[in-house]
Backbone and ligand atoms as CSV (ligand in chain L), in Angstrom:
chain,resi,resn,atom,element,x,y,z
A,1,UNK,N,N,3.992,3.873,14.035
A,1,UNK,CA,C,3.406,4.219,15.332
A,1,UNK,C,C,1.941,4.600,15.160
A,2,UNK,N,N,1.461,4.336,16.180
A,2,UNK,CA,C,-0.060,4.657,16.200
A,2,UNK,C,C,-0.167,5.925,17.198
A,3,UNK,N,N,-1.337,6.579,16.580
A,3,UNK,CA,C,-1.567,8.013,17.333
A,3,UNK,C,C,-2.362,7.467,18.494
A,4,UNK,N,N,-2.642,8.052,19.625
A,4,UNK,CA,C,-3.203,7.835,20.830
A,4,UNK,C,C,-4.007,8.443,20.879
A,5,UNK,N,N,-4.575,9.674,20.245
A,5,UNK,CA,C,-5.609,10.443,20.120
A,5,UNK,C,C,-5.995,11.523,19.022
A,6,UNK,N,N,-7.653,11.519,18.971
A,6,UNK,CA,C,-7.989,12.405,18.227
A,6,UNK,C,C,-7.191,13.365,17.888
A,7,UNK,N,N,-7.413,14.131,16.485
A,7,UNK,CA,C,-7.769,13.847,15.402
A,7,UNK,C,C,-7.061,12.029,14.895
A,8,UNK,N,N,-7.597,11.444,14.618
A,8,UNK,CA,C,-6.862,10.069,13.793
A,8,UNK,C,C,-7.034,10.107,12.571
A,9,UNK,N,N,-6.421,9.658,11.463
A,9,UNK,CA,C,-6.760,9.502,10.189
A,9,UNK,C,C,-6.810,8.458,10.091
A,10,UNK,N,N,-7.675,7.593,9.544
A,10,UNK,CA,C,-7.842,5.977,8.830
A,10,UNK,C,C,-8.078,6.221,7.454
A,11,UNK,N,N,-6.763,5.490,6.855
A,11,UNK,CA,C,-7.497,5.740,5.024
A,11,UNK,C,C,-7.422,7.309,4.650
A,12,UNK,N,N,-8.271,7.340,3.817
A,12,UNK,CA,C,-8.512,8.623,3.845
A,12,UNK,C,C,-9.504,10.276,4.753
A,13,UNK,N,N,-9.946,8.703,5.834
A,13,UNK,CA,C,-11.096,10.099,6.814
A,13,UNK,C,C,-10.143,10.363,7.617
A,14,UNK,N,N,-10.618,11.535,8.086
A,14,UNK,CA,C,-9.896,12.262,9.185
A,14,UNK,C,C,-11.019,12.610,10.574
A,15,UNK,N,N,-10.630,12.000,11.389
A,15,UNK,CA,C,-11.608,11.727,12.695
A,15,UNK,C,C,-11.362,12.855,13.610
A,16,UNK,N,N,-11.865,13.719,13.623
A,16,UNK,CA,C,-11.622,14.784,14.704
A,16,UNK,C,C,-12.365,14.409,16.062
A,17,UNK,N,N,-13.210,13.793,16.176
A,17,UNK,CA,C,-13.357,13.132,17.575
A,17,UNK,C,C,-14.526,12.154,17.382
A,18,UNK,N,N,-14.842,11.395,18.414
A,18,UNK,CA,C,-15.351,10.446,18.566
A,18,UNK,C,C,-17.292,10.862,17.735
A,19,UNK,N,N,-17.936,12.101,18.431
A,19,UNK,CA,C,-19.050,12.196,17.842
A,19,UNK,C,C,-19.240,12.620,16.356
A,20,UNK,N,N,-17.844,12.857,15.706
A,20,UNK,CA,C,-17.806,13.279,14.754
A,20,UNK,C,C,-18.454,11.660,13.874
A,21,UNK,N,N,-17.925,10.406,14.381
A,21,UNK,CA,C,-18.255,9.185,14.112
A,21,UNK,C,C,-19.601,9.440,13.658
A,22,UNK,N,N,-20.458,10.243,14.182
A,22,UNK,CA,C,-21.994,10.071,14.578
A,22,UNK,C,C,-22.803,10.543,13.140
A,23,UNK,N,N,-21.890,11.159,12.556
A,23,UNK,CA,C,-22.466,12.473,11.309
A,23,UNK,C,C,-23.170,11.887,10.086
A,24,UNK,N,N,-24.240,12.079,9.915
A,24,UNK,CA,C,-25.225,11.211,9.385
A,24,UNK,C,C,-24.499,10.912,7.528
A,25,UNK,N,N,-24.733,10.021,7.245
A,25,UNK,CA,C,-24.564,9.799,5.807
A,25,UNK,C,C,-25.368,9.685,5.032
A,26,UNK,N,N,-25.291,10.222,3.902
A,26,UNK,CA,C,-25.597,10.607,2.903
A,26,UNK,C,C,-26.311,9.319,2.260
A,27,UNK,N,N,-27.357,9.060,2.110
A,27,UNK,CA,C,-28.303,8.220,1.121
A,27,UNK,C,C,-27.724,7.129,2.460
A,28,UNK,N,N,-26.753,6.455,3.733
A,28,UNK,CA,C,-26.599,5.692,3.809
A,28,UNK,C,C,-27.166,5.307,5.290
A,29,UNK,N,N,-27.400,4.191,5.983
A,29,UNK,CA,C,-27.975,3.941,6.927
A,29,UNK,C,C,-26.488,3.903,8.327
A,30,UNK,N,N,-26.636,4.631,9.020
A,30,UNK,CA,C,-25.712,4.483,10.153
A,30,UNK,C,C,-25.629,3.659,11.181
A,31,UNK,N,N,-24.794,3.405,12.005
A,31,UNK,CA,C,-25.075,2.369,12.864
A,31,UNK,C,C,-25.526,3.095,14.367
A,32,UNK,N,N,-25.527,2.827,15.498
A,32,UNK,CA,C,-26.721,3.092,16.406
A,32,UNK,C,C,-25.366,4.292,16.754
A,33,UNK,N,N,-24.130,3.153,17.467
A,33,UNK,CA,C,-23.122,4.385,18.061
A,33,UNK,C,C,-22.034,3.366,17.663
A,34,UNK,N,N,-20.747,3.587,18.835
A,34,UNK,CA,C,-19.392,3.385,18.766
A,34,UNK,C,C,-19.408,2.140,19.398
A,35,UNK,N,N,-20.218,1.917,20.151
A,35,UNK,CA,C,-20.367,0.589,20.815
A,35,UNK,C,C,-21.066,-0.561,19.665
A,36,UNK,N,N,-21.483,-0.385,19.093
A,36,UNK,CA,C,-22.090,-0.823,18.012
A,36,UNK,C,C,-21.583,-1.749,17.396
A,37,UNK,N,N,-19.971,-1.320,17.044
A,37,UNK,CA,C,-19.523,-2.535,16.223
A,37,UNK,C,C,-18.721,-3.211,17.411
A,38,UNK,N,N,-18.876,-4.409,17.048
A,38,UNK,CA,C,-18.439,-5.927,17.987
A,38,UNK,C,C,-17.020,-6.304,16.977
A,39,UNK,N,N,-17.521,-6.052,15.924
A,39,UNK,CA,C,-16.277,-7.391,14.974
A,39,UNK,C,C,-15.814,-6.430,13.662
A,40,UNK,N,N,-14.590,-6.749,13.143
A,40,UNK,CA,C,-13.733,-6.099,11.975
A,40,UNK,C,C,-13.882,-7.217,11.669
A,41,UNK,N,N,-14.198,-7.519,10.339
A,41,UNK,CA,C,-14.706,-8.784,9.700
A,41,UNK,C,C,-13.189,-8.180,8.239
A,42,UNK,N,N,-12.424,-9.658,8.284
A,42,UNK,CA,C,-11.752,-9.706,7.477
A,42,UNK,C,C,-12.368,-10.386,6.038
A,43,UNK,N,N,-12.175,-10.284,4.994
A,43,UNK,CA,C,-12.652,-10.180,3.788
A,43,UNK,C,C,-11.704,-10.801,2.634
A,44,UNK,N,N,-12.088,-11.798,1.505
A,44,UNK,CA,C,-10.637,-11.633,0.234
A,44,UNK,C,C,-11.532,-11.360,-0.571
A,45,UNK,N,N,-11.133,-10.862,-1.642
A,45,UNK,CA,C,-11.712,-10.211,-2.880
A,45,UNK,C,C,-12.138,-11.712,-3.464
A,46,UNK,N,N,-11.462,-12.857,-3.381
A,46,UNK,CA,C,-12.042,-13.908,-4.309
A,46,UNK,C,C,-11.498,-13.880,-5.167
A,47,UNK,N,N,-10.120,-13.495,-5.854
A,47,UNK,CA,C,-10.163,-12.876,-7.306
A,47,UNK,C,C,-8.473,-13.673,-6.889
A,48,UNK,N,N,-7.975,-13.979,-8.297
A,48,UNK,CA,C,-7.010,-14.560,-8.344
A,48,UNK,C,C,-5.271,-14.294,-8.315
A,49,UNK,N,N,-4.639,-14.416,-7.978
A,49,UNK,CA,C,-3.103,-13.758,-7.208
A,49,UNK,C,C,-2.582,-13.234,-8.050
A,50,UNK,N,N,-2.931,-13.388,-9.136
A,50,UNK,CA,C,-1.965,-13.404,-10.500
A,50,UNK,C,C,-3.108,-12.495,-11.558
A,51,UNK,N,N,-4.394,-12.161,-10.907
A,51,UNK,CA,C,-5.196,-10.950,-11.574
A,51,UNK,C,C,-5.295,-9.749,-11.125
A,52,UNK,N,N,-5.183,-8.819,-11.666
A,52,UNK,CA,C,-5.845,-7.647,-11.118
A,52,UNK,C,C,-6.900,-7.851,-11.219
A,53,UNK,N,N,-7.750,-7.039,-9.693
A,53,UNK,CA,C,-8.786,-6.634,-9.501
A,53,UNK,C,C,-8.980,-5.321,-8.936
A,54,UNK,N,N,-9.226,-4.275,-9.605
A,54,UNK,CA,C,-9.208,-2.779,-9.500
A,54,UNK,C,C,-10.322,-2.618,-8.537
A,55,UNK,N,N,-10.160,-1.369,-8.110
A,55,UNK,CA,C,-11.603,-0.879,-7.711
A,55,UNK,C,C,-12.817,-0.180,-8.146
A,56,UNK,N,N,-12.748,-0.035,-9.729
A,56,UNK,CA,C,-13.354,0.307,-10.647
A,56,UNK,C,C,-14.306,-1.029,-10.973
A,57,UNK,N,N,-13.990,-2.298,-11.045
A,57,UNK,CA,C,-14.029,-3.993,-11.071
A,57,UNK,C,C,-15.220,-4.064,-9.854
A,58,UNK,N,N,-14.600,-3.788,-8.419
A,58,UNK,CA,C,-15.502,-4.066,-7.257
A,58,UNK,C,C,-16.475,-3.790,-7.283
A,59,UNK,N,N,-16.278,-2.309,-7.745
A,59,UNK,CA,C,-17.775,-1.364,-7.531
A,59,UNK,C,C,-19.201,-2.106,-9.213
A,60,UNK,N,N,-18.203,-2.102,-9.467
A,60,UNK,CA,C,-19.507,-2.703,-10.612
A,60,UNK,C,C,-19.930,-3.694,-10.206
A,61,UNK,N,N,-18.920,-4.384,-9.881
A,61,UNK,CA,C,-19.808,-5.983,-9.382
A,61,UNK,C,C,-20.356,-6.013,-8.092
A,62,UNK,N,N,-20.341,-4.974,-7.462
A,62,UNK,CA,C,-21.070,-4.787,-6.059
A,62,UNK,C,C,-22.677,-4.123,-6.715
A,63,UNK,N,N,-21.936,-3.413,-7.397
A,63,UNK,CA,C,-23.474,-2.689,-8.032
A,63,UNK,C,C,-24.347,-3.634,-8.463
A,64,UNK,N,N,-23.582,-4.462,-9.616
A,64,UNK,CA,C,-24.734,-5.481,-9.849
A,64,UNK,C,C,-25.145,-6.064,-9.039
A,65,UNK,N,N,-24.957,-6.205,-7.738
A,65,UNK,CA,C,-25.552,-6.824,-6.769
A,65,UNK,C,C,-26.197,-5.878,-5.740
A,66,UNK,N,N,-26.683,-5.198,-6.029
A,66,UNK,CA,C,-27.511,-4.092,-5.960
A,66,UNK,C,C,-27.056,-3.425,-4.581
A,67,UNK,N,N,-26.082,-3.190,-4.453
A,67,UNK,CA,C,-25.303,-2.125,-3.520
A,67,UNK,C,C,-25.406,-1.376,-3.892
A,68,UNK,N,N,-25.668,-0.440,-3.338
A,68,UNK,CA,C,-25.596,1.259,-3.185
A,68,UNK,C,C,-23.497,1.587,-3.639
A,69,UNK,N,N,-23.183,0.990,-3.003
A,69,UNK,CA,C,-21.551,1.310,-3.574
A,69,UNK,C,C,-21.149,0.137,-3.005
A,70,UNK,N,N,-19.525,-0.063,-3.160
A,70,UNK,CA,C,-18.530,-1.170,-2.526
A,70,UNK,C,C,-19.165,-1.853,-0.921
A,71,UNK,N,N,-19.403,-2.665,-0.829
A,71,UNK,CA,C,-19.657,-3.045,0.364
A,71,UNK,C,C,-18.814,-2.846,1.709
A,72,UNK,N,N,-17.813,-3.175,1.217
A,72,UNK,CA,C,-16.806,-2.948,2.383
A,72,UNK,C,C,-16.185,-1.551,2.689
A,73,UNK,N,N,-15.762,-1.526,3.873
A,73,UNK,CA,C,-15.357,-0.276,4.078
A,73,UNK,C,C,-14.004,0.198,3.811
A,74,UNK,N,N,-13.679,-1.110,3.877
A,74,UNK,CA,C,-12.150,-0.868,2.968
A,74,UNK,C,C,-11.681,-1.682,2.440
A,75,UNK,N,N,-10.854,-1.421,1.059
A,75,UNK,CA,C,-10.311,-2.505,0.265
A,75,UNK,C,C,-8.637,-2.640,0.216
A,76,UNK,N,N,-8.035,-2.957,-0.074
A,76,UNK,CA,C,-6.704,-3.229,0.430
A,76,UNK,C,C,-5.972,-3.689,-1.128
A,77,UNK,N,N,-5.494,-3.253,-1.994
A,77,UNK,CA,C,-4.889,-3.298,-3.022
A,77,UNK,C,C,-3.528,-4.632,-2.743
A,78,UNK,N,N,-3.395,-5.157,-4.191
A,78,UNK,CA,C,-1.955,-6.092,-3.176
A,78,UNK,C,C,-0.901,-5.229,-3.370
A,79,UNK,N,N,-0.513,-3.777,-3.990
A,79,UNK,CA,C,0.769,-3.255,-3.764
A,79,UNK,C,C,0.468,-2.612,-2.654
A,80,UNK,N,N,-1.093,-2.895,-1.894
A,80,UNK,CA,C,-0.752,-2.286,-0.265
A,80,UNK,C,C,-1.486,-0.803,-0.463
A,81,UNK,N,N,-2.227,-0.071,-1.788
A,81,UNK,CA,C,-2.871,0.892,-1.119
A,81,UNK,C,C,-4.234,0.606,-0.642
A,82,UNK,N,N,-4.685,1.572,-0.199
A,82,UNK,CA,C,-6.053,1.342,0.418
A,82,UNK,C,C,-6.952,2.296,0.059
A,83,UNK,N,N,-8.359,1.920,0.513
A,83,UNK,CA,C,-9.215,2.776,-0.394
A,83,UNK,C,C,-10.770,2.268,0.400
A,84,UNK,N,N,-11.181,3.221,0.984
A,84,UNK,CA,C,-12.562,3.483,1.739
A,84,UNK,C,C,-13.448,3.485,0.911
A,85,UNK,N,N,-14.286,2.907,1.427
A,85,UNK,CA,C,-15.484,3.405,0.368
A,85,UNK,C,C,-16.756,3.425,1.349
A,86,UNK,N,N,-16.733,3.455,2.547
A,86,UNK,CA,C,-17.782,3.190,3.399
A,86,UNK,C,C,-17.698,4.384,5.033
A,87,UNK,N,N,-18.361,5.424,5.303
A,87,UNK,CA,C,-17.705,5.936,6.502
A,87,UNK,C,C,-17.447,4.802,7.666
A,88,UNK,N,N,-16.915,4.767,8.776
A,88,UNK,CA,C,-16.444,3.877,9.421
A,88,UNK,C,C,-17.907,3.514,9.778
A,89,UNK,N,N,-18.996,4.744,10.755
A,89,UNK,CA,C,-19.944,4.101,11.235
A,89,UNK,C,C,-21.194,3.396,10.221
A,90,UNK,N,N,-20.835,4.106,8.754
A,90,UNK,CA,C,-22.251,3.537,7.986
A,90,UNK,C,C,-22.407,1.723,8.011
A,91,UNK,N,N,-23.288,1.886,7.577
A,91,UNK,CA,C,-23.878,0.089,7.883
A,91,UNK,C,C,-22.922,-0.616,5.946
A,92,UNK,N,N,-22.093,-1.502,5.771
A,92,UNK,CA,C,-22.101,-2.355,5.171
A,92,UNK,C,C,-22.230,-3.223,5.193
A,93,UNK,N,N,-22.592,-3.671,3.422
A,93,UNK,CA,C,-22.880,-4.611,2.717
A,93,UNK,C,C,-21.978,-5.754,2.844
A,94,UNK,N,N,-21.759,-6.591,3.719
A,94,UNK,CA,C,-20.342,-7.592,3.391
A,94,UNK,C,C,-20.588,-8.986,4.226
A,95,UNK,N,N,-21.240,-8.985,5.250
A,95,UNK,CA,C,-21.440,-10.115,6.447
A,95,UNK,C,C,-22.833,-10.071,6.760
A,96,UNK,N,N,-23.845,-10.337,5.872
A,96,UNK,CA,C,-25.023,-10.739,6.804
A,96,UNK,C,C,-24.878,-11.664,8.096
A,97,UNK,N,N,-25.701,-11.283,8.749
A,97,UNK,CA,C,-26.112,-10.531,9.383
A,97,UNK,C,C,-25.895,-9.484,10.427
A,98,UNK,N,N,-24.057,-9.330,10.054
A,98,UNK,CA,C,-23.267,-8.840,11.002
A,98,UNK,C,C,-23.018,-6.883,10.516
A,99,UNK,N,N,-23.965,-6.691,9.607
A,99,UNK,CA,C,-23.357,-5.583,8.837
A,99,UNK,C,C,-23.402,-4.407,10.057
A,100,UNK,N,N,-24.483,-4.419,10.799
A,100,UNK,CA,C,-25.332,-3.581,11.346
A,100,UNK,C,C,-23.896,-3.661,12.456
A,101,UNK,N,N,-23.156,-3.964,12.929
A,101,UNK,CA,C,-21.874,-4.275,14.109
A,101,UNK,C,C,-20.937,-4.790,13.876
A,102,UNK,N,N,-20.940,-4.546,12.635
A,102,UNK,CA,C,-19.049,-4.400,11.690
A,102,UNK,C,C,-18.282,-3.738,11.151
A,103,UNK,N,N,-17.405,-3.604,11.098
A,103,UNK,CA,C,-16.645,-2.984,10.141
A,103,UNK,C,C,-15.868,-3.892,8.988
A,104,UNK,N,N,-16.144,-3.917,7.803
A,104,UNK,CA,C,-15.404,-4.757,6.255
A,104,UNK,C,C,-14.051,-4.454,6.004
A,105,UNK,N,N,-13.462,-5.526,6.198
A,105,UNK,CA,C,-11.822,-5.307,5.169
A,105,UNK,C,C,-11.904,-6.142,4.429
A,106,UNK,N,N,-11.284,-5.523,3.099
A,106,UNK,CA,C,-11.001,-6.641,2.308
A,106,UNK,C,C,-9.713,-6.571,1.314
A,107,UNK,N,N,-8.967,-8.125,1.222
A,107,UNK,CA,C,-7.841,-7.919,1.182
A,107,UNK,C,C,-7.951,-8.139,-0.570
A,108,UNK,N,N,-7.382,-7.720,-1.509
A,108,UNK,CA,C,-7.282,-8.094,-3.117
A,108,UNK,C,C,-6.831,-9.766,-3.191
A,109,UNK,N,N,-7.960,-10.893,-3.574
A,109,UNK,CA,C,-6.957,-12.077,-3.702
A,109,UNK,C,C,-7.689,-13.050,-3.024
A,110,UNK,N,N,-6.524,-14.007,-2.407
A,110,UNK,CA,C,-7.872,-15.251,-2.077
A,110,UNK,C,C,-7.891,-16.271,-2.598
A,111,UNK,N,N,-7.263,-16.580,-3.619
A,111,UNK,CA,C,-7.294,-17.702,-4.965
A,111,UNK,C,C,-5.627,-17.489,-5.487
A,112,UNK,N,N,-5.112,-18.856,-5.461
A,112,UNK,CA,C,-4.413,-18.973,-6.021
A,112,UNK,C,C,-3.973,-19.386,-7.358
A,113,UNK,N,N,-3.293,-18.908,-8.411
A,113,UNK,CA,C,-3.397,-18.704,-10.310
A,113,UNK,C,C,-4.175,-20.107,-10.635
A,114,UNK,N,N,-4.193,-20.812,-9.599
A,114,UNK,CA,C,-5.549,-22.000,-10.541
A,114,UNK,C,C,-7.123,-21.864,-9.853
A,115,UNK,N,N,-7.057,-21.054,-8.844
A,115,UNK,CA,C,-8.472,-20.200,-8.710
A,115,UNK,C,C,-9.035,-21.244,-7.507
A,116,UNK,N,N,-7.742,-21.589,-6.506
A,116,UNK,CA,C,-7.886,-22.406,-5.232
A,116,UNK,C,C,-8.008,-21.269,-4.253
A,117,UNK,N,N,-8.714,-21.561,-3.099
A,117,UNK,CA,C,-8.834,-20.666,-1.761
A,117,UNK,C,C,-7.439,-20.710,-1.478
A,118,UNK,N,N,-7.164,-19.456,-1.458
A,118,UNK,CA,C,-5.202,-19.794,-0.789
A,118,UNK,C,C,-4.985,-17.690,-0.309
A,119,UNK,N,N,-4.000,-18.497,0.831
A,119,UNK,CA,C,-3.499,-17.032,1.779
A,119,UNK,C,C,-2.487,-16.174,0.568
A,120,UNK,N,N,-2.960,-15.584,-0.007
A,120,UNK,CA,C,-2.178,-14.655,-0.892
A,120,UNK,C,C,-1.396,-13.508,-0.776
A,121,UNK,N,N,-1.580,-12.919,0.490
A,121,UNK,CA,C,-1.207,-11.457,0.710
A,121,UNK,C,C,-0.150,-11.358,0.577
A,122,UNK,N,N,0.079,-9.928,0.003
A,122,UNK,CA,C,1.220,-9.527,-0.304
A,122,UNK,C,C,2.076,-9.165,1.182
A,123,UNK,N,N,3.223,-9.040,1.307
A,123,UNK,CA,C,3.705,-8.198,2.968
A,123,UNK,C,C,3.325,-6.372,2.585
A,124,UNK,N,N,3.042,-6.067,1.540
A,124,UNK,CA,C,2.315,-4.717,1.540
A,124,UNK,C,C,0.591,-5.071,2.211
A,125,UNK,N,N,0.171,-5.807,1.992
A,125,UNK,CA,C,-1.232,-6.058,2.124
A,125,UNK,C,C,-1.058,-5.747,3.555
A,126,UNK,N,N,-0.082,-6.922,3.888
A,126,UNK,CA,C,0.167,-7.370,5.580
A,126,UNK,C,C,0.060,-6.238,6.146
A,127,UNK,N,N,1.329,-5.192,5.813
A,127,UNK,CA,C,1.465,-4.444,6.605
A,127,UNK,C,C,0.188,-3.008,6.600
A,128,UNK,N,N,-0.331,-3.538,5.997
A,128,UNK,CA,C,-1.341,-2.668,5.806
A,128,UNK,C,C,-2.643,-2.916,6.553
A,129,UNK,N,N,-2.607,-4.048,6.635
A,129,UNK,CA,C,-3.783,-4.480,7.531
A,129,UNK,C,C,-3.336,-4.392,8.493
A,130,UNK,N,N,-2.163,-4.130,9.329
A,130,UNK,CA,C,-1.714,-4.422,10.744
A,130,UNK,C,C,-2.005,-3.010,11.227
A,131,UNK,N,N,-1.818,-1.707,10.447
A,131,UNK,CA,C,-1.801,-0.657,10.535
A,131,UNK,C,C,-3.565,-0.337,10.427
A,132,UNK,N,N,-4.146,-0.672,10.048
A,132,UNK,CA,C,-5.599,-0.149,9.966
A,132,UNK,C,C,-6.437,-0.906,11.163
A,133,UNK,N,N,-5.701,-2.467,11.332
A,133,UNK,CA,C,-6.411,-3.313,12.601
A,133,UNK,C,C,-6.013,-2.706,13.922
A,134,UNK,N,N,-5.265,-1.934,13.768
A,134,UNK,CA,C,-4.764,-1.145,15.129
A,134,UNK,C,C,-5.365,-0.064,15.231
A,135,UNK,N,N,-5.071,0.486,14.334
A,135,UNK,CA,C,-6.295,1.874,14.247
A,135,UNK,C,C,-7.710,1.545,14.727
A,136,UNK,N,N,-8.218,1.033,13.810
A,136,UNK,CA,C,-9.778,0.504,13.984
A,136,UNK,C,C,-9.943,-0.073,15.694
A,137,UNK,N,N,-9.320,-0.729,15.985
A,137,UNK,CA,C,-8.722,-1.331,17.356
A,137,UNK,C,C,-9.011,-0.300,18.513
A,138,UNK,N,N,-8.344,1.079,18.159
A,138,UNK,CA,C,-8.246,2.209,19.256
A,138,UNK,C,C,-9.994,2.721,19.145
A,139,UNK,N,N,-10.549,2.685,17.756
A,139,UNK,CA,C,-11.907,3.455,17.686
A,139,UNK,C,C,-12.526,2.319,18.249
A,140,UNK,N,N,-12.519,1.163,18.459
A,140,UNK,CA,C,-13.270,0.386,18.651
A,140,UNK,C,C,-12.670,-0.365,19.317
A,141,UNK,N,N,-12.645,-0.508,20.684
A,141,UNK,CA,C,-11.861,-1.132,21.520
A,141,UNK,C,C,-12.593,-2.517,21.770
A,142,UNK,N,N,-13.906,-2.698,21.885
A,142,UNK,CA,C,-14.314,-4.244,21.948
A,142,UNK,C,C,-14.371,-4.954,20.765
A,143,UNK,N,N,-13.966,-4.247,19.586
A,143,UNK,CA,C,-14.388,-5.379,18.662
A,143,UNK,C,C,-13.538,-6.029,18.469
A,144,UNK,N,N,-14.072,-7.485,18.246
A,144,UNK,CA,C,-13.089,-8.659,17.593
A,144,UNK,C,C,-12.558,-8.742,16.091
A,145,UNK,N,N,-11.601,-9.203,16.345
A,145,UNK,CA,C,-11.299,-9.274,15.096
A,145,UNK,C,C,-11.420,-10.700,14.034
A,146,UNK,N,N,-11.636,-11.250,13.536
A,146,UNK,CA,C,-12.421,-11.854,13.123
A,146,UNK,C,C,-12.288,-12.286,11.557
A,147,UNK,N,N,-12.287,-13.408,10.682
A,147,UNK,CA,C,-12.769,-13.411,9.250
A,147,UNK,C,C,-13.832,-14.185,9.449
A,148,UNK,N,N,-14.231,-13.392,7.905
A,148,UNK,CA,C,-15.828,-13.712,7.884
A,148,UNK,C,C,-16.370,-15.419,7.772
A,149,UNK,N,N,-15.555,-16.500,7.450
A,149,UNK,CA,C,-15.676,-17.300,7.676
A,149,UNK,C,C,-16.119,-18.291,9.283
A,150,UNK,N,N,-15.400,-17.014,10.238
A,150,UNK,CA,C,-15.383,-17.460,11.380
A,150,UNK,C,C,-16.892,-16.580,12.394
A,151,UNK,N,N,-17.636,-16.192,11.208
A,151,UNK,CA,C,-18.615,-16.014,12.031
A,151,UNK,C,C,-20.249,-16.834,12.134
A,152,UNK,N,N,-20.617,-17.162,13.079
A,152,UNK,CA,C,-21.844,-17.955,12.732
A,152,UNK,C,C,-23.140,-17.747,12.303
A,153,UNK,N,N,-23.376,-18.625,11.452
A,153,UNK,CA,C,-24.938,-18.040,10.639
A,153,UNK,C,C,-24.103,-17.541,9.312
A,154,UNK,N,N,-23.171,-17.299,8.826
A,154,UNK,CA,C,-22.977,-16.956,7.757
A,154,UNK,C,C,-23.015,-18.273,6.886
A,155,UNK,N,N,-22.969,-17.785,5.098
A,155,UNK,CA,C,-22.900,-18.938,4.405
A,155,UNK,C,C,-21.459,-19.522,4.739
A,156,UNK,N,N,-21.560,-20.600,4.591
A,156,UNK,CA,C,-19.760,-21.728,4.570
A,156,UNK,C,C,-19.219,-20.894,3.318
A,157,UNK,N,N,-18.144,-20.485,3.944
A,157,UNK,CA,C,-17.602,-20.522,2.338
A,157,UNK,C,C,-15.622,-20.169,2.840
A,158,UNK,N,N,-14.877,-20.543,2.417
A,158,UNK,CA,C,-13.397,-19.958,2.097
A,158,UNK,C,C,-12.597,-18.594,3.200
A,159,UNK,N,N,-13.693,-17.500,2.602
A,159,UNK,CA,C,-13.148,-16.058,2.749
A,159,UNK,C,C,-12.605,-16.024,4.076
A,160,UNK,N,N,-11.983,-15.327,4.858
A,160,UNK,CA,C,-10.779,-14.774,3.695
A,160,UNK,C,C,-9.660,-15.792,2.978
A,161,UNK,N,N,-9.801,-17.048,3.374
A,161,UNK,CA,C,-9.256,-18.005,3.318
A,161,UNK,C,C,-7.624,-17.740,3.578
A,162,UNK,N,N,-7.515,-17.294,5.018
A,162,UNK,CA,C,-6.648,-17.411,6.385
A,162,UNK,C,C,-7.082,-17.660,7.654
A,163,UNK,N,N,-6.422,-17.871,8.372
A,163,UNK,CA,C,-6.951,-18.347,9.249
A,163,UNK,C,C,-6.581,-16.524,10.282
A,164,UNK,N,N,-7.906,-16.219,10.114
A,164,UNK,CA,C,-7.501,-14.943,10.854
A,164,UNK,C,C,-7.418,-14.358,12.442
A,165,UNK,N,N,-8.045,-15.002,13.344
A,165,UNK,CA,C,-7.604,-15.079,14.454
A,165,UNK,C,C,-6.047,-15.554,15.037
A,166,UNK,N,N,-6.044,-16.577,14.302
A,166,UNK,CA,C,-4.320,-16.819,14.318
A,166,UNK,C,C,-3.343,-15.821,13.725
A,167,UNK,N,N,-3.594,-15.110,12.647
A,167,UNK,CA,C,-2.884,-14.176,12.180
A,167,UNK,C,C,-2.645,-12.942,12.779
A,168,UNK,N,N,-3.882,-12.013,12.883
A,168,UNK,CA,C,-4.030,-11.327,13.476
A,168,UNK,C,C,-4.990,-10.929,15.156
A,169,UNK,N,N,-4.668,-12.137,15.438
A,169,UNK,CA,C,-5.530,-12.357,16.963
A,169,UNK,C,C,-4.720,-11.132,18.021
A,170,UNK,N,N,-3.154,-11.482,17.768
A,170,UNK,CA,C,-2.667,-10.875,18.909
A,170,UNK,C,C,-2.582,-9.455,18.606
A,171,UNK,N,N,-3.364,-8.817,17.997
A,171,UNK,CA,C,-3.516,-6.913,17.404
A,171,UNK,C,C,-4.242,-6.741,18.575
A,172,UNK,N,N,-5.103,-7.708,19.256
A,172,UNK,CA,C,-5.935,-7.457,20.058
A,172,UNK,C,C,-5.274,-6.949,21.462
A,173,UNK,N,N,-4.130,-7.314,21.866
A,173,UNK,CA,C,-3.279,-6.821,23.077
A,173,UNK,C,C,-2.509,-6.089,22.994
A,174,UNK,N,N,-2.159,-5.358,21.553
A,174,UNK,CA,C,-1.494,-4.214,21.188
A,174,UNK,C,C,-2.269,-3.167,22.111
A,175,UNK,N,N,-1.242,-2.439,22.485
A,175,UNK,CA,C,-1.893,-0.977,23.320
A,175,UNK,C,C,-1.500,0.134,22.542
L,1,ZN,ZN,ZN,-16.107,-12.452,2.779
């Protein structure tokens, strides 16, 4: 079940109300307000079904790519835990040019053991994303939901390599 109101927890924050959203971050750039984000941009790690990819793994290779930390705001383990690394309103690293009016998920995976674009998720993943796209959903009632493939102006590429409007399109009429 989903809570209907403040306080909410997503992940690990705990939202005591809407301006609490507002609370400046630390070394990080915020977004304007709540209206702000348009799209939950779905995400795959890229990384293969049959590898681990930790979050110890992400953050380095985000670093080397000169992130301040993990780009996304959340990462999605395939036994299904999860793990923030971004406050909801700060600006990430994950969808040029969409960072500034997104929010990042990203699921562990993406590639199948011969390192093909393929729908990997675990039903822990699943149900894990159904539970955070609903959440995110209530804080953000206009945004779309979306993979990053399906947005325009981005590079062509795979990710999340599902077809995510079809998957999770109908989260959008959940009340
Ligand atoms: Zn992506």
């Amino acid at each position: 079940m989903i809570q209907e109101t403040f306080p909410l927890t997503i992940a690990g924050e705990e939202i005591p109300d809407e301006r609490s959203l507002l609370t400046q971050v630390e070394n990080g750039l915020l977004m304007d307000s709540i209206d702000s984000v348009r799209y939950i941009i779905l995400h795959c790690s890229a990384t293969r079904c049959n590898r681990e990819y930790p979050v110890e793994q992400l953050l380095r290779d985000h670093k080397a790519r000169g992130f301040r930390t993990i780009g996304y705001h959340f990462y999605i383990r395939r036994d299904g835990s999860i793990n923030q690394h971004r406050r909801l309103l700060e600006v990430g690293a994950h969808c040029r040019p969409f960072n500034r009016c997104s929010i990042g998920v990203c699921y562990e995976g993406g590639l199948d053991a011969d390192g093909h674009p393929a729908d990997t998720r675990t039903p822990e993943q699943t149900e894990q994303l159904i539970l955070l796209f609903l959440k995110l959903r209530k804080l953000f009632p206009h945004a779309r939901l979306v993979g990053h493939r399906d947005l325009p102006g981005v590079t062509p590429k795979a990710c999340p390599c599902l077809d995510t409007r079809a998957v999770f399109g109908y989260l959008e009429n959940e009340k």
